[in-house]
C-alpha positions in Angstrom: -4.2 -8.4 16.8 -3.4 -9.7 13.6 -4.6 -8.1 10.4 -6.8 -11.1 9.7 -8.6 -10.9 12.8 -9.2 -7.3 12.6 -10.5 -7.8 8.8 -13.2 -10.6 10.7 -13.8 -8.4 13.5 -14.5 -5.3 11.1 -16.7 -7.9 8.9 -18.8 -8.8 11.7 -19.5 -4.6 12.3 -20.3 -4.1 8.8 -22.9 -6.9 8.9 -24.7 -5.7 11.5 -24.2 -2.2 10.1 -25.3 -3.5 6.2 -22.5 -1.6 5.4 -22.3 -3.1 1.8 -19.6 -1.5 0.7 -17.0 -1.6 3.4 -18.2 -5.1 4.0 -17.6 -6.2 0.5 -14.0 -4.4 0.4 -13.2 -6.8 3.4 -14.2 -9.6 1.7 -11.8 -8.7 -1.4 -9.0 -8.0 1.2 -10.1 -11.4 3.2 -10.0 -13.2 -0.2 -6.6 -11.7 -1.2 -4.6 -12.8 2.3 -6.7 -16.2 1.8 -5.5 -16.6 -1.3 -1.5 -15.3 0.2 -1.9 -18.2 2.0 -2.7 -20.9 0.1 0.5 -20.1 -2.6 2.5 -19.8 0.3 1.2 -22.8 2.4 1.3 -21.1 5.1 -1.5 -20.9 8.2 -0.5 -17.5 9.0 1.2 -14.3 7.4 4.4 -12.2 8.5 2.8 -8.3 9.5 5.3 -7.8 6.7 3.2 -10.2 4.3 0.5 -8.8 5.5 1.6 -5.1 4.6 2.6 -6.3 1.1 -1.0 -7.6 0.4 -2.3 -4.3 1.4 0.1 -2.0 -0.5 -0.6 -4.4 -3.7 -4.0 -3.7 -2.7 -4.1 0.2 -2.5 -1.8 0.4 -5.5 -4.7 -1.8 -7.4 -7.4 0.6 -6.1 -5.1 3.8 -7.2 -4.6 2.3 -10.6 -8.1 2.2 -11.5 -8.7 5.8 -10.1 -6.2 7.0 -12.4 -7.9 5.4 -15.7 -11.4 5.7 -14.3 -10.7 9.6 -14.2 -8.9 9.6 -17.8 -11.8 7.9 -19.0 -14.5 10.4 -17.2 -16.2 7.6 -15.6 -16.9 9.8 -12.4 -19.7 6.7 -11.1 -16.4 4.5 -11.0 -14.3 7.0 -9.8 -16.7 7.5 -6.3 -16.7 3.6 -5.5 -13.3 3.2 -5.9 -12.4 6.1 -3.8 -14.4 4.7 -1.1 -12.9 1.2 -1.0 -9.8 3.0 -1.7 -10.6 4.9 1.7 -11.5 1.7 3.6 -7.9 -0.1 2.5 -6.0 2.3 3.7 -7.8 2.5 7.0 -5.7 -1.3 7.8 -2.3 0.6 6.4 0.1 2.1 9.1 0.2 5.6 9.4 2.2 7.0 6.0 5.4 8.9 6.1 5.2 13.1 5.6 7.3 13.9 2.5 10.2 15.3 4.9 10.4 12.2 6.9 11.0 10.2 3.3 13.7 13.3 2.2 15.5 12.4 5.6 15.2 8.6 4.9 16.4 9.2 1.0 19.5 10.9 2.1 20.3 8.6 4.1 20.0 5.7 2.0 21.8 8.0 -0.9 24.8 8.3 1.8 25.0 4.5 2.6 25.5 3.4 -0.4 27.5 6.2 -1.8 25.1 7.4 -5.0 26.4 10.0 -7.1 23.9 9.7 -10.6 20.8 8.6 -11.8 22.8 5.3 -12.5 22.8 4.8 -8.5 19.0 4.6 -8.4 18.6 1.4 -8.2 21.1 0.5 -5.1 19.4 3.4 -3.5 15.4 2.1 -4.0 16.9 -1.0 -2.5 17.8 0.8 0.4 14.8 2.8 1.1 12.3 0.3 -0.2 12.4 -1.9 2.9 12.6 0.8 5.4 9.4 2.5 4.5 7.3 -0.5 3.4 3.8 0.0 3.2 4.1 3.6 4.6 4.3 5.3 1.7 4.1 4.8 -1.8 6.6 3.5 -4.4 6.0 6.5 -7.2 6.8 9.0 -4.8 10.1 7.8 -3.5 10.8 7.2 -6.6 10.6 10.9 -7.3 12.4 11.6 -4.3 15.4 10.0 -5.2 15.5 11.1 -8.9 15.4 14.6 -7.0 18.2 14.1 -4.9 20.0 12.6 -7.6 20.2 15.3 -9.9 
């Protein structure tokens, strides 16, 4: 079942539900592969398009989580940590840091890294092996770890 269909499927359970809030993170989500499509010209996405919307959507969510809190606006900080709750239910399962340690040695090994100056050879390798299972920042830190 494609992510799409799931998102109407899901839609249709909140309605009867009136489950405002997860309905209206679908709708967002809808709108964002809606709007994938159109710049694309495309009828349907890739699961790998599909996963990219999603990330960009969780990384969106965890953004505003971080300033809401720096700014103390706890009210904020609730509703996105629901509708950050409800995105990820669509992402695939995420990596445990030691399964990303054993994928970042790996990847540090292919392309022969030795410094910091490897870095970016390296996040190309990782990157598309653990895409949309687990977030950018922390293989990011990862790396810089095993690099030093």
């Amino acid at each position: 079942m494609s992510l799409l269909d799931q998102l109407n499927q899901d839609m249709k359970l909140a309605m009867k539900s009136k489950d405002k809030e997860t309905l209206s993170v679908i709708r967002m989500v809808k709108a964002s592969i809606q709007n994938e499509l159109i710049n694309l010209g495309k009828a349907t996405l890739s699961e790998d398009e599909e996963l990219t919307i999603l990330s960009r959507e969780v990384k969106q969510r965890k953004d505003s989580l971080h300033e809401f809190k720096s700014a103390g606006r706890e009210d904020l900080v609730n509703k996105v940590e629901t509708e950050l709750t409800i995105v990820q239910a669509y992402m695939p399962e995420q990596l445990t840091k030691e399964e990303l340690l054993v994928i970042v040695q790996q990847a540090i090994q292919e392309v022969n890294a030795t410094s910091k100056k490897d870095m970016g050879k390296v996040m190309s390798a990782v990157m598309p092996k653990v895409k949309g299972k687990a977030d950018g920042s922390q293989i990011n830190e990862l790396v810089l770890q095993q690099l030093n």
